[in-house]
N, CA, C and O atoms as a GROMACS GRO file, in nm:
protein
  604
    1UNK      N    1   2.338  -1.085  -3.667
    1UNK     CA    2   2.306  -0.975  -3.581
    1UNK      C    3   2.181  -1.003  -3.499
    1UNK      O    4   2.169  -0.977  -3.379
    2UNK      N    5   2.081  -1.064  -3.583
    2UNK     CA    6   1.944  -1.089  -3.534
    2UNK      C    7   1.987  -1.217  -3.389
    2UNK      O    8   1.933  -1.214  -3.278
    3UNK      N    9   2.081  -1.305  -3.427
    3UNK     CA   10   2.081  -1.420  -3.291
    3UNK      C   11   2.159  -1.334  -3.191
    3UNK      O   12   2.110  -1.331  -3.079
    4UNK      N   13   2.280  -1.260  -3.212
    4UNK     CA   14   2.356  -1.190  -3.103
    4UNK      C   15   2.256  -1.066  -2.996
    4UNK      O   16   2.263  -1.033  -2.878
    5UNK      N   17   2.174  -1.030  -3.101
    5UNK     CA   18   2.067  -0.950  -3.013
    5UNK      C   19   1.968  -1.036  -2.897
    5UNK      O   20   1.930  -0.997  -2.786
    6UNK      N   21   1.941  -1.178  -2.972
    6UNK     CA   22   1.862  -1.310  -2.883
    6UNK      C   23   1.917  -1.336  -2.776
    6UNK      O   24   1.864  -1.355  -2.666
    7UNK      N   25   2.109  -1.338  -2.824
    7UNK     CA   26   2.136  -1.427  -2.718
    7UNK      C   27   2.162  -1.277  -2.561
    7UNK      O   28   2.146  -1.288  -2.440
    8UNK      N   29   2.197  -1.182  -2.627
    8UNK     CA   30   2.170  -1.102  -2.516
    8UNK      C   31   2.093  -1.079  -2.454
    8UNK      O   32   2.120  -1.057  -2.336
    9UNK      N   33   1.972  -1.072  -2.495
    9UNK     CA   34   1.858  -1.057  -2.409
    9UNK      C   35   1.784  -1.183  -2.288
    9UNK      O   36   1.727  -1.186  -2.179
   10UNK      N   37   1.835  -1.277  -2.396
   10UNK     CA   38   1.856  -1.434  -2.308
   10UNK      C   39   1.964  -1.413  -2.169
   10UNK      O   40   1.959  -1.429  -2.047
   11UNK      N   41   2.027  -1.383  -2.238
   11UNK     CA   42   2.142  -1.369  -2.088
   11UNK      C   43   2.128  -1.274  -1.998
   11UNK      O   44   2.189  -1.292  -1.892
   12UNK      N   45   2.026  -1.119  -2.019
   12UNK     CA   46   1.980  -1.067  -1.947
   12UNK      C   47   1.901  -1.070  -1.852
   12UNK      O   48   1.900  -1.022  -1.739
   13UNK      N   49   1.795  -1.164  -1.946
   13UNK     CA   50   1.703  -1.245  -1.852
   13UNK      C   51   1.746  -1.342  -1.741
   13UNK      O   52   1.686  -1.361  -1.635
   14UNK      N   53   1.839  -1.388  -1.775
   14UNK     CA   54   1.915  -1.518  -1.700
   14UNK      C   55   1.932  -1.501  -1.618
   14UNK      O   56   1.894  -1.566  -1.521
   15UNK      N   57   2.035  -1.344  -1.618
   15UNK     CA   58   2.109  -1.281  -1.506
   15UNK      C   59   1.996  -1.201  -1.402
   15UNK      O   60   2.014  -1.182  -1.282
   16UNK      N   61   1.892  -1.166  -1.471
   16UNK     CA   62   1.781  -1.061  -1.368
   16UNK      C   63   1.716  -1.213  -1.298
   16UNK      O   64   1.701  -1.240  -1.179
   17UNK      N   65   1.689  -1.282  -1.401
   17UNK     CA   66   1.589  -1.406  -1.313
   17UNK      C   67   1.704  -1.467  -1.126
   17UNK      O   68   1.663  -1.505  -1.017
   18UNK      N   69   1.801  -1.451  -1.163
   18UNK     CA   70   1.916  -1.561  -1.077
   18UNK      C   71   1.971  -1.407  -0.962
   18UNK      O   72   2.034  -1.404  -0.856
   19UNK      N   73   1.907  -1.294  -1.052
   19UNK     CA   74   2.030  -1.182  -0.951
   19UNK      C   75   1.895  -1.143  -0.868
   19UNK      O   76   1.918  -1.143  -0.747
   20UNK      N   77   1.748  -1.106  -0.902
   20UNK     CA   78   1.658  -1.075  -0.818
   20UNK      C   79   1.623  -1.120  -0.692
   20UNK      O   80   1.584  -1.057  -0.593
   21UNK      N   81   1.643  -1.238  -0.709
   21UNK     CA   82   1.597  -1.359  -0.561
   21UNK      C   83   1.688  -1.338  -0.480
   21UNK      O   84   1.653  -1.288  -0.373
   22UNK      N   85   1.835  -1.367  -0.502
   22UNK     CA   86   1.962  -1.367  -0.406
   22UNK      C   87   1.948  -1.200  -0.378
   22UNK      O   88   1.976  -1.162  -0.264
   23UNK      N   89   1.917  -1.124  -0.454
   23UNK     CA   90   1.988  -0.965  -0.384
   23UNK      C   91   1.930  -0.972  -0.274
   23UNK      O   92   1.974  -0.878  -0.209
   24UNK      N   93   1.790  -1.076  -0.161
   24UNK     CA   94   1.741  -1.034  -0.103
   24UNK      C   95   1.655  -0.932  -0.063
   24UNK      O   96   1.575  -0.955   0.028
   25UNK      N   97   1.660  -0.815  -0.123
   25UNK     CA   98   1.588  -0.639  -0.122
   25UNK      C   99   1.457  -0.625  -0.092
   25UNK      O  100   1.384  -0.605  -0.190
   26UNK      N  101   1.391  -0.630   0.042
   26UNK     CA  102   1.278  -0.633   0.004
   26UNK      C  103   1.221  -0.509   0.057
   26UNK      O  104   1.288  -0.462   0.149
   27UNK      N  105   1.098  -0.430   0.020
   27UNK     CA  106   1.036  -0.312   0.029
   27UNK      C  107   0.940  -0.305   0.171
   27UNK      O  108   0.862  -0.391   0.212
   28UNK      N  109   0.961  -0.222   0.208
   28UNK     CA  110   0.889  -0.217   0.386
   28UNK      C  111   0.812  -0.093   0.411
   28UNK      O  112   0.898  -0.010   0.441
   29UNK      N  113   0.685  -0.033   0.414
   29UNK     CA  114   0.606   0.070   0.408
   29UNK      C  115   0.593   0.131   0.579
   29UNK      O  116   0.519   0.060   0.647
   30UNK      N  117   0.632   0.206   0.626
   30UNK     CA  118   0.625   0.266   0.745
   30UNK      C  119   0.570   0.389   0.748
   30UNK      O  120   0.634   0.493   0.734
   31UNK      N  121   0.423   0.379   0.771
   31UNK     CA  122   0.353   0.494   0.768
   31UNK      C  123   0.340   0.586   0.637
   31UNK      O  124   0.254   0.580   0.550
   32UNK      N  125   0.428   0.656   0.645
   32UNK     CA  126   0.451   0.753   0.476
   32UNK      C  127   0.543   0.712   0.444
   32UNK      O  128   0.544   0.708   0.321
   33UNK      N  129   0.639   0.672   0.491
   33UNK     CA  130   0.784   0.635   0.413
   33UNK      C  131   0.836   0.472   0.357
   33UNK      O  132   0.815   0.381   0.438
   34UNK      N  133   0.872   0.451   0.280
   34UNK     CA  134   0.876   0.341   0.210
   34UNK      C  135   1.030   0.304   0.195
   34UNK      O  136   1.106   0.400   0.178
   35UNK      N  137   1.087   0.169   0.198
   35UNK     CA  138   1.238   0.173   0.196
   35UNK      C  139   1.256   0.066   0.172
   35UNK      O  140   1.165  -0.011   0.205
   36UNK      N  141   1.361   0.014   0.111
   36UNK     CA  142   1.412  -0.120   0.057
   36UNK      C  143   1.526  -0.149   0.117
   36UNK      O  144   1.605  -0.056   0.134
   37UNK      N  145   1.564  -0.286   0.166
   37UNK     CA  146   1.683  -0.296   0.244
   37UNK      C  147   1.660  -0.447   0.246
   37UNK      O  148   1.554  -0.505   0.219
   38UNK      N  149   1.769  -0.496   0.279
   38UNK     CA  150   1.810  -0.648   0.308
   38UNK      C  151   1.821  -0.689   0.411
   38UNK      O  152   1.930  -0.743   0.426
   39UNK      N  153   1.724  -0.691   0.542
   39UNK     CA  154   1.734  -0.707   0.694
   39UNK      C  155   1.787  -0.833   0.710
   39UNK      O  156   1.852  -0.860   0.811
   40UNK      N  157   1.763  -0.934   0.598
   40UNK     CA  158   1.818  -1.089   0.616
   40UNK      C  159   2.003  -1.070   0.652
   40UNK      O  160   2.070  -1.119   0.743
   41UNK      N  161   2.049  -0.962   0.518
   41UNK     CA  162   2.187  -0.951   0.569
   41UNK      C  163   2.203  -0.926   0.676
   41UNK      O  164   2.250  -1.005   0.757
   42UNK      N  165   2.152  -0.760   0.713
   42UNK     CA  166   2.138  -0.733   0.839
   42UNK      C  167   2.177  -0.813   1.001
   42UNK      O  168   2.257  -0.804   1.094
   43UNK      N  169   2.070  -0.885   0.957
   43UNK     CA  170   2.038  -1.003   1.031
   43UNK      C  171   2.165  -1.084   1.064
   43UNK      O  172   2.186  -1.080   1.185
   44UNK      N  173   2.267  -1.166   0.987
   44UNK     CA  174   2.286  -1.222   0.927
   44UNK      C  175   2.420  -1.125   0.993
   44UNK      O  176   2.503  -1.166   1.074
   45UNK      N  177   2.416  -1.042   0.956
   45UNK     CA  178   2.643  -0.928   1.005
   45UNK      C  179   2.602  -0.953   1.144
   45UNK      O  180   2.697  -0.998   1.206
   46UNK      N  181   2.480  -0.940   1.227
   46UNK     CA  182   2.469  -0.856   1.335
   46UNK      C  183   2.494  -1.017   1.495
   46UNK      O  184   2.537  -1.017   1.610
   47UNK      N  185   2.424  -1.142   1.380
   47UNK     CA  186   2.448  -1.250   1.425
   47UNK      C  187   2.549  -1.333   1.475
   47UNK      O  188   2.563  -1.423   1.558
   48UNK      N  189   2.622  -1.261   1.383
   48UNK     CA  190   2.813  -1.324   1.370
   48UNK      C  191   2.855  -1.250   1.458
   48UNK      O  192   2.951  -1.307   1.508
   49UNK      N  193   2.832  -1.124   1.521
   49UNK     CA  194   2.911  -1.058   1.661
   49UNK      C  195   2.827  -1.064   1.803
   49UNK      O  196   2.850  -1.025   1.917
   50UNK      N  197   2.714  -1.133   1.736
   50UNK     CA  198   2.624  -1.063   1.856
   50UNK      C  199   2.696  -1.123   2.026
   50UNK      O  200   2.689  -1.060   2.131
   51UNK      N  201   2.764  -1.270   2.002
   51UNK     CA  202   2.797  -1.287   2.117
   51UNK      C  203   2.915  -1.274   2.196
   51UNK      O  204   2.935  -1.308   2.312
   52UNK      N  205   3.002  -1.211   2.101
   52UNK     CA  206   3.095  -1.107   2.104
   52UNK      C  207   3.085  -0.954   2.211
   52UNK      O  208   3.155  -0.919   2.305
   53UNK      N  209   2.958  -0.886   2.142
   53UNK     CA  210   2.934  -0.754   2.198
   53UNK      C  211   2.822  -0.742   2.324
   53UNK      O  212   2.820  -0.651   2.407
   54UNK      N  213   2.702  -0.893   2.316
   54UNK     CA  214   2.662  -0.919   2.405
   54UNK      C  215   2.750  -0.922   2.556
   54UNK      O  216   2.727  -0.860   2.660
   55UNK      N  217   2.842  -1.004   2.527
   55UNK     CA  218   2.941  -1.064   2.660
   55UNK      C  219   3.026  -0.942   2.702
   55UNK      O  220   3.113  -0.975   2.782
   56UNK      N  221   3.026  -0.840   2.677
   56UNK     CA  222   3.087  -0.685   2.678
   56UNK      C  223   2.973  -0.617   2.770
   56UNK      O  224   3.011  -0.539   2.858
   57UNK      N  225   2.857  -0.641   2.756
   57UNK     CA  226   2.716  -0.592   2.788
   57UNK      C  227   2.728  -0.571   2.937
   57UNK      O  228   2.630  -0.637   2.970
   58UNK      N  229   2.793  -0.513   3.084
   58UNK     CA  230   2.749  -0.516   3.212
   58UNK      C  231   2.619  -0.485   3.255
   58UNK      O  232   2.580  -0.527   3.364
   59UNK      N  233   2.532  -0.402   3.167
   59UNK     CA  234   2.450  -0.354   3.230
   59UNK      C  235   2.305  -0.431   3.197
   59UNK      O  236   2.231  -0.410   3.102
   60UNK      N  237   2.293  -0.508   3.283
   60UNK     CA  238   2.174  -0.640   3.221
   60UNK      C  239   2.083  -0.606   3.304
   60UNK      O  240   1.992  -0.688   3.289
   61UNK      N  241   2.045  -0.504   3.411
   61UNK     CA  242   1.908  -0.444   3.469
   61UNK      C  243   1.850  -0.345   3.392
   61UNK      O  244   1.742  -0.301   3.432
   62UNK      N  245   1.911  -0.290   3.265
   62UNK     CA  246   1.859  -0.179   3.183
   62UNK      C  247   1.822  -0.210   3.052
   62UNK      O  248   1.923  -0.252   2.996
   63UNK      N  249   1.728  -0.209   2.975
   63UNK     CA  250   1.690  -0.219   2.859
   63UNK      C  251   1.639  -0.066   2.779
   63UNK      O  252   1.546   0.009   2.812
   64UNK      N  253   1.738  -0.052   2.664
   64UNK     CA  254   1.733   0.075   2.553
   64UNK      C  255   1.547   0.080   2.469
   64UNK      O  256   1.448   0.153   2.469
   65UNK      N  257   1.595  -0.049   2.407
   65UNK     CA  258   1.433  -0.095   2.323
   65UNK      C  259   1.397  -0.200   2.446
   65UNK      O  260   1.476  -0.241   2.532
   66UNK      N  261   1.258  -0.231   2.433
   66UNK     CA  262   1.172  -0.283   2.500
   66UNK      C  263   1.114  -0.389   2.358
   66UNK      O  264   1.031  -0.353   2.274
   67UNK      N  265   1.183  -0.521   2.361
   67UNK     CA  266   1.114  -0.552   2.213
   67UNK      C  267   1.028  -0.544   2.189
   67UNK      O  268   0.941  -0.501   2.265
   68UNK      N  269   1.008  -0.585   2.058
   68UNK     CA  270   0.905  -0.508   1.929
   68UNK      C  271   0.769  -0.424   1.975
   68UNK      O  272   0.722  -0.319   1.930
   69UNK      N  273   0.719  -0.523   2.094
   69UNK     CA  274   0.608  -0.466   2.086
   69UNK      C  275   0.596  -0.290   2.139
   69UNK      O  276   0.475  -0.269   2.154
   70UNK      N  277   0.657  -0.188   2.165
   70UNK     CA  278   0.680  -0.083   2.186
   70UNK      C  279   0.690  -0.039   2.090
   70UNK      O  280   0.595   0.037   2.072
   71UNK      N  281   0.765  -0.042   1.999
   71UNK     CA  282   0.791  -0.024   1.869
   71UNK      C  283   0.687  -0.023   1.754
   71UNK      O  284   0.684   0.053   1.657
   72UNK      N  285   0.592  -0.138   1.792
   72UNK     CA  286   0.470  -0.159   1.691
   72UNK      C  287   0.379  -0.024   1.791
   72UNK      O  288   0.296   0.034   1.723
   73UNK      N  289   0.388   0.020   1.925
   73UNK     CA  290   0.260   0.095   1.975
   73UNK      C  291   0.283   0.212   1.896
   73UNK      O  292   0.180   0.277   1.880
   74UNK      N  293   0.406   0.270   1.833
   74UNK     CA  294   0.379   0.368   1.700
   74UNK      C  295   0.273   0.366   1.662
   74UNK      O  296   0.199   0.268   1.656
   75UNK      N  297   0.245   0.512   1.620
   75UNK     CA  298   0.087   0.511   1.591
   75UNK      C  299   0.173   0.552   1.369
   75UNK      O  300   0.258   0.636   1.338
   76UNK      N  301   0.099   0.455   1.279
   76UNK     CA  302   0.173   0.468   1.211
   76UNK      C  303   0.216   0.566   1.072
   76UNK      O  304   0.248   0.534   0.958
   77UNK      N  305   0.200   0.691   1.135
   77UNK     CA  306   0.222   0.859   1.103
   77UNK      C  307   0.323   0.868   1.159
   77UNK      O  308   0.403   0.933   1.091
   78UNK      N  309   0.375   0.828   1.279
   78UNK     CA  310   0.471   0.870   1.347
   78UNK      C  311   0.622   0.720   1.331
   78UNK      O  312   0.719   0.718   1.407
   79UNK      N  313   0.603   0.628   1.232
   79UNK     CA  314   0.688   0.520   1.242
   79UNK      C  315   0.801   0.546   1.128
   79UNK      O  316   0.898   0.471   1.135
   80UNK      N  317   0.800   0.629   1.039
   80UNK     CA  318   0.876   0.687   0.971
   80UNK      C  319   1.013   0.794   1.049
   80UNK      O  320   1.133   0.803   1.022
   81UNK      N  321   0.915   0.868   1.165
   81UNK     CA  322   1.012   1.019   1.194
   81UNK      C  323   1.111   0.890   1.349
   81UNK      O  324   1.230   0.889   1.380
   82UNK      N  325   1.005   0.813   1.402
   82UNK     CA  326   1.068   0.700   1.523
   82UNK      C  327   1.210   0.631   1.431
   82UNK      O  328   1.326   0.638   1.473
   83UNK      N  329   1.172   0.571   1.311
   83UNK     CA  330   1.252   0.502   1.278
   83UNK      C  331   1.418   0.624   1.295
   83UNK      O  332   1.513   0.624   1.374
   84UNK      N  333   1.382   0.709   1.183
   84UNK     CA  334   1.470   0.793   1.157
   84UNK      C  335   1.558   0.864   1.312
   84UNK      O  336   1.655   0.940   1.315
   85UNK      N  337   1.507   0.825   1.385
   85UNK     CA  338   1.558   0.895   1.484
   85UNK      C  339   1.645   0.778   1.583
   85UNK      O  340   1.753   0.786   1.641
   86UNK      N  341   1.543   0.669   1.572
   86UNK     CA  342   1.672   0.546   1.640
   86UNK      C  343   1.771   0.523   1.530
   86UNK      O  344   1.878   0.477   1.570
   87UNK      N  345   1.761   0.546   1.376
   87UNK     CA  346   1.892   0.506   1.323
   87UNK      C  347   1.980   0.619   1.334
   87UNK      O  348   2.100   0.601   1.315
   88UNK      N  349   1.944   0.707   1.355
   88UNK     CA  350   2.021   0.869   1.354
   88UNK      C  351   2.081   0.856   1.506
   88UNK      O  352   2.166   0.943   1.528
   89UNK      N  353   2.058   0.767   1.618
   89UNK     CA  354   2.124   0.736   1.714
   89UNK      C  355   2.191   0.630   1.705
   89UNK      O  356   2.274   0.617   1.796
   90UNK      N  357   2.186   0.523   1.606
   90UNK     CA  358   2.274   0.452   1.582
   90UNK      C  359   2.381   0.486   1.523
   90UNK      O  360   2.476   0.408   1.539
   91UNK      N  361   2.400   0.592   1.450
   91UNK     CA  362   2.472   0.622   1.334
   91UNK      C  363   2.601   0.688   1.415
   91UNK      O  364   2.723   0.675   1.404
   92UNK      N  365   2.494   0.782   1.520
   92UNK     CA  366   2.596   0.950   1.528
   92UNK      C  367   2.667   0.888   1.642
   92UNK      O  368   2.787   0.913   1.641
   93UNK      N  369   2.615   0.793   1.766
   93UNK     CA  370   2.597   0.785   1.895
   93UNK      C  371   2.716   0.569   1.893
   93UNK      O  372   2.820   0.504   1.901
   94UNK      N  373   2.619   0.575   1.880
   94UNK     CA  374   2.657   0.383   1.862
   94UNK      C  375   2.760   0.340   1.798
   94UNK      O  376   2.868   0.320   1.854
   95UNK      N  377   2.735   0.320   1.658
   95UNK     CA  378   2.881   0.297   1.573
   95UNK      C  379   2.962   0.346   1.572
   95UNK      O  380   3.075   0.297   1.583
   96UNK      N  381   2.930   0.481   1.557
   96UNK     CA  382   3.060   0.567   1.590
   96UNK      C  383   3.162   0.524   1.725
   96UNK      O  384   3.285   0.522   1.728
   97UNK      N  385   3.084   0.496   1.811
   97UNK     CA  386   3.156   0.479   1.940
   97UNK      C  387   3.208   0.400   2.001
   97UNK      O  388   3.286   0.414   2.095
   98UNK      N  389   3.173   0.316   1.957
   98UNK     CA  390   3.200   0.130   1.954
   98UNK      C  391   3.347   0.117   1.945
   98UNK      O  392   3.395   0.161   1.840
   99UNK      N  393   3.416   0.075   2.016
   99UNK     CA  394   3.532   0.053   1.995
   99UNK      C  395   3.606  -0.102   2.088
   99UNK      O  396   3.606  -0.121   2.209
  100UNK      N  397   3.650  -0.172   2.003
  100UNK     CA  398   3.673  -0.312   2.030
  100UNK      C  399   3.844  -0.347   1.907
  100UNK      O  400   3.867  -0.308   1.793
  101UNK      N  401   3.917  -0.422   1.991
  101UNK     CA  402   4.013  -0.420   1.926
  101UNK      C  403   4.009  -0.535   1.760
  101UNK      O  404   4.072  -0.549   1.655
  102UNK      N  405   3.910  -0.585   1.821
  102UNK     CA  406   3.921  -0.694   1.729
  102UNK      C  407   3.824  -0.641   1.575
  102UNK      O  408   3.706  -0.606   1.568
  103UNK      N  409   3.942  -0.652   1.452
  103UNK     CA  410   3.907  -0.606   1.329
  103UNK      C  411   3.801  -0.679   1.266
  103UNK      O  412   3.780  -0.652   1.148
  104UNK      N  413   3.710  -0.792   1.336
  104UNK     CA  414   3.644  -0.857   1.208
  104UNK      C  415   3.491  -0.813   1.266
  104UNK      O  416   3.386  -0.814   1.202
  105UNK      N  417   3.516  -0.768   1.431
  105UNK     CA  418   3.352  -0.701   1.446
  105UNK      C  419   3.389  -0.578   1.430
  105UNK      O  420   3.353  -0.523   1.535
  106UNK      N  421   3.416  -0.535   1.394
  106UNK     CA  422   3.437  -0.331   1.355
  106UNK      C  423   3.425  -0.353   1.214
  106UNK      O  424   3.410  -0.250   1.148
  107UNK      N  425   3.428  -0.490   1.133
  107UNK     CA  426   3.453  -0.475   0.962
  107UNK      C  427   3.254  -0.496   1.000
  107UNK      O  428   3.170  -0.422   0.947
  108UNK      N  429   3.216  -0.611   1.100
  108UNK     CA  430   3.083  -0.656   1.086
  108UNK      C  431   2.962  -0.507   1.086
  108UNK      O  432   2.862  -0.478   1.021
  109UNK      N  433   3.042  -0.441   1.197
  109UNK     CA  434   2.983  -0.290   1.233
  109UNK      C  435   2.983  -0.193   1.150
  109UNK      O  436   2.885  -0.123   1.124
  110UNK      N  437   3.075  -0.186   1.112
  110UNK     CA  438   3.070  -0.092   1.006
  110UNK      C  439   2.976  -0.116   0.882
  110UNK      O  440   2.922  -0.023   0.822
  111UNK      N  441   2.958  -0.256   0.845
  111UNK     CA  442   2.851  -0.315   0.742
  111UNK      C  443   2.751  -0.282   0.791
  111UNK      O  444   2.698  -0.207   0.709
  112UNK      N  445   2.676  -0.292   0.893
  112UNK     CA  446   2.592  -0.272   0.961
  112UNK      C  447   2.563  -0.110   0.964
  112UNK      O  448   2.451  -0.074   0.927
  113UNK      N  449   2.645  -0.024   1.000
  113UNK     CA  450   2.602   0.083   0.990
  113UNK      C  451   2.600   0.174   0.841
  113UNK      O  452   2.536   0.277   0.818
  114UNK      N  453   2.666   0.120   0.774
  114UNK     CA  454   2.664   0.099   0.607
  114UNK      C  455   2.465   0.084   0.555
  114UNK      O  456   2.391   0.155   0.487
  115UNK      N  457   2.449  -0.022   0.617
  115UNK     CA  458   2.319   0.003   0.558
  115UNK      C  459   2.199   0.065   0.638
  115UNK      O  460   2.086   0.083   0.593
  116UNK      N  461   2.245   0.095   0.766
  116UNK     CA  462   2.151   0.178   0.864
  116UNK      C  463   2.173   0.335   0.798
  116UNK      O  464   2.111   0.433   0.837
  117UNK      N  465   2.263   0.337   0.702
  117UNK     CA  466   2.289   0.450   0.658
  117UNK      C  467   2.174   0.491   0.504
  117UNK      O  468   2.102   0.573   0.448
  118UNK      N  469   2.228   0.371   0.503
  118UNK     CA  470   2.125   0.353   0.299
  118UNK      C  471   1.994   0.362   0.346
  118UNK      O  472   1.919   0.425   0.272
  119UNK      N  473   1.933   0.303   0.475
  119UNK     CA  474   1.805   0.304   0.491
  119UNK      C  475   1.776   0.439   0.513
  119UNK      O  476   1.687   0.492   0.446
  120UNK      N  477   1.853   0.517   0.619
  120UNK     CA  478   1.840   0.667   0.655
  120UNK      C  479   1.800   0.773   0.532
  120UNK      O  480   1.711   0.857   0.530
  121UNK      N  481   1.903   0.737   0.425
  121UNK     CA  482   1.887   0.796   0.273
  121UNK      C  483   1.748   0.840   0.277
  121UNK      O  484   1.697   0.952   0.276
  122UNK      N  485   1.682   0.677   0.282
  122UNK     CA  486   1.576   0.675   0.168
  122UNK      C  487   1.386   0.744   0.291
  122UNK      O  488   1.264   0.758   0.285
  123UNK      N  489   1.498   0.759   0.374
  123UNK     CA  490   1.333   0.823   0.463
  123UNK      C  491   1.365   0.962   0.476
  123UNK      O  492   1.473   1.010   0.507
  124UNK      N  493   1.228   1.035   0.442
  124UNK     CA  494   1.244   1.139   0.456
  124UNK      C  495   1.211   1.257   0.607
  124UNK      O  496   1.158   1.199   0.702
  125UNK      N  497   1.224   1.329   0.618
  125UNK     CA  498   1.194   1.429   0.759
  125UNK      C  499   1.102   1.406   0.780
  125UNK      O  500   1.014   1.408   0.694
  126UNK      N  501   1.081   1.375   0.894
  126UNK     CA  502   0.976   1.364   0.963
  126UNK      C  503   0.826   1.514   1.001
  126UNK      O  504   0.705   1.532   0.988
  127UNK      N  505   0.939   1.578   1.044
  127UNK     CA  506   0.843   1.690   1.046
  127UNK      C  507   0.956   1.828   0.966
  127UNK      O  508   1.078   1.831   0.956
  128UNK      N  509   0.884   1.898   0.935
  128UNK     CA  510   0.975   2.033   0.915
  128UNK      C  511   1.055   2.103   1.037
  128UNK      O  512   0.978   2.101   1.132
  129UNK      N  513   1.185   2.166   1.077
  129UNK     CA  514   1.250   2.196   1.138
  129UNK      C  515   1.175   2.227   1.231
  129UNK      O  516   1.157   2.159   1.332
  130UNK      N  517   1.114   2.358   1.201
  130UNK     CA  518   1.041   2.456   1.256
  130UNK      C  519   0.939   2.428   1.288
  130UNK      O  520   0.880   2.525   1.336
  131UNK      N  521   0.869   2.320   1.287
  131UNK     CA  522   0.745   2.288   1.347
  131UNK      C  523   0.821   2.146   1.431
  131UNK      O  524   0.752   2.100   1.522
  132UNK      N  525   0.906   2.102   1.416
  132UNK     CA  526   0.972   2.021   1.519
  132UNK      C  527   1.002   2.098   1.642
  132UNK      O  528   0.945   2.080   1.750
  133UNK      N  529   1.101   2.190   1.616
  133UNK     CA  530   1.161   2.294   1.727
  133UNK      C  531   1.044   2.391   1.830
  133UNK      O  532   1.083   2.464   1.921
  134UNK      N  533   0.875   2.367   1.785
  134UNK     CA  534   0.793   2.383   1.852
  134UNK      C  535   0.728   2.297   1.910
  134UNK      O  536   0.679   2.329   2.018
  135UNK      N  537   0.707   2.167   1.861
  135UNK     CA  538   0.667   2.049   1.911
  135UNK      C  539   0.738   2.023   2.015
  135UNK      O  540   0.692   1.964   2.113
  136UNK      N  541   0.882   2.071   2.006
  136UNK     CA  542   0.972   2.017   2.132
  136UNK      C  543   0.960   2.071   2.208
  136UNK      O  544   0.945   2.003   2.310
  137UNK      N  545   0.954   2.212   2.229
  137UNK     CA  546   0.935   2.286   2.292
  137UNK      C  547   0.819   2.308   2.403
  137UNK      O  548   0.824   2.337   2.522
  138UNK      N  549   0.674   2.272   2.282
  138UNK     CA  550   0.584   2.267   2.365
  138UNK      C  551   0.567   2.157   2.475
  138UNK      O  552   0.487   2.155   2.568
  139UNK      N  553   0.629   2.098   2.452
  139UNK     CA  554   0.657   1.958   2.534
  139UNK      C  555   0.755   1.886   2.601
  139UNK      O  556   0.773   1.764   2.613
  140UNK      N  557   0.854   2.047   2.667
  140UNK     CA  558   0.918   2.055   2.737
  140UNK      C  559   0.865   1.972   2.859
  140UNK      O  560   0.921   1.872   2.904
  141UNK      N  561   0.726   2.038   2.914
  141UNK     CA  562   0.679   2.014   3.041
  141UNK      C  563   0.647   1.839   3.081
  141UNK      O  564   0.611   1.783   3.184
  142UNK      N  565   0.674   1.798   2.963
  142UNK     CA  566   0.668   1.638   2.974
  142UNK      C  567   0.786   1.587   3.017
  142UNK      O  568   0.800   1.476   3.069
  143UNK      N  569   0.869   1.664   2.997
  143UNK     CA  570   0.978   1.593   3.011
  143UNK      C  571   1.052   1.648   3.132
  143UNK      O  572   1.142   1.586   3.189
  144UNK      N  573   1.019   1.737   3.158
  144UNK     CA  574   1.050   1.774   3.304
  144UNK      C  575   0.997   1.735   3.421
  144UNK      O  576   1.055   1.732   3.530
  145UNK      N  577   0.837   1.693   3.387
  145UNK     CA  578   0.780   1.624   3.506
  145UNK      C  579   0.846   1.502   3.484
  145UNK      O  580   0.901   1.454   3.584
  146UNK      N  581   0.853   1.449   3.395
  146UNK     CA  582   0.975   1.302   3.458
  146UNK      C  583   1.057   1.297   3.526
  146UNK      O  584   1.048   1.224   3.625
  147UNK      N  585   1.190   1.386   3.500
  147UNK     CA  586   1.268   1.412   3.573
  147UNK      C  587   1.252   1.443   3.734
  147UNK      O  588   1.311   1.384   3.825
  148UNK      N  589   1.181   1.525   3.743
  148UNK     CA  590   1.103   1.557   3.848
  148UNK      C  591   1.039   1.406   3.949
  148UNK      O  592   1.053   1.379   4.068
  149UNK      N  593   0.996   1.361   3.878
  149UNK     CA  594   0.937   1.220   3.943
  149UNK      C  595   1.078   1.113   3.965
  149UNK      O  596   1.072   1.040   4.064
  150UNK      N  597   1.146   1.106   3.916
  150UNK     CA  598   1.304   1.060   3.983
  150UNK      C  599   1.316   1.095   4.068
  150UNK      O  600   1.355   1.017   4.155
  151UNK      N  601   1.297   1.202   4.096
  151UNK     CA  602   1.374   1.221   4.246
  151UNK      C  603   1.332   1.192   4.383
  151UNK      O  604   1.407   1.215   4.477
   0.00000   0.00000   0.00000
């Protein structure tokens, strides 16, 4: 009884030492919110279509993100509620909408939004409803003088 208890715990160890490294998982702190995810996979689904959905792309005078460095000018109180809100446009807006006949980038996409989903889980609200729905509000006038300046 005493070696069958050894050898299990041996093999537990075995299995945590060999399963920790490969799961990839690593922990990422954004302001208040904290989240674990595997961007290498990420990385890694998004690589295998990219020149696929790239070559689909007409509109090459417009850029959505502005890389990273826009992203880092988050002030970082506010990189938690930013995040949550570009994956909450990926989710509702993007994947959802994506439509391509070919089954092995819709299997890649869907992985992809699979874990833009797990990450979403794990962050919490940014602000409370009701103090959002005034923030927006009060800052209507920002967003109307833009508009305004288009024309």
């Amino acid at each position: 009884m005493k070696s069958s208890g050894l050898a299990l715990c041996l093999l537990c160890a075995v299995f945590h030492h060999f399963w920790t490294p490969s799961s990839g998982l690593k922990t990422f702190s954004l302001g208040s919110c904290i989240i674990t995810t595997n961007l290498q996979e990420m990385r890694n689904g998004f690589s295998e279509i990219r020149d696929s959905v790239q070559a689909k792309d007409e509109i090459i005078d417009t850029r959505i993100l502005r890389k990273t460095e826009s992203l880092r000018d988050a002030k970082p109180a506010n990189q938690c509620c930013l995040l949550r809100h570009i994956l909450r446009l990926y989710l509702e807006r993007i994947f959802k909408n994506y439509q391509m006949p070919d089954h092995y980038t819709l299997r890649k996409i869907s992985g992809l939004a699979n874990s833009f989903l797990t990450i979403k889980k794990d962050l919490r609200l940014c602000l409370n409803p009701h103090a959002a729905v005034v923030k927006a509000l009060g800052e209507l006038d920002i967003l109307l003088n833009w508009m305004e300046e288009m024309d």
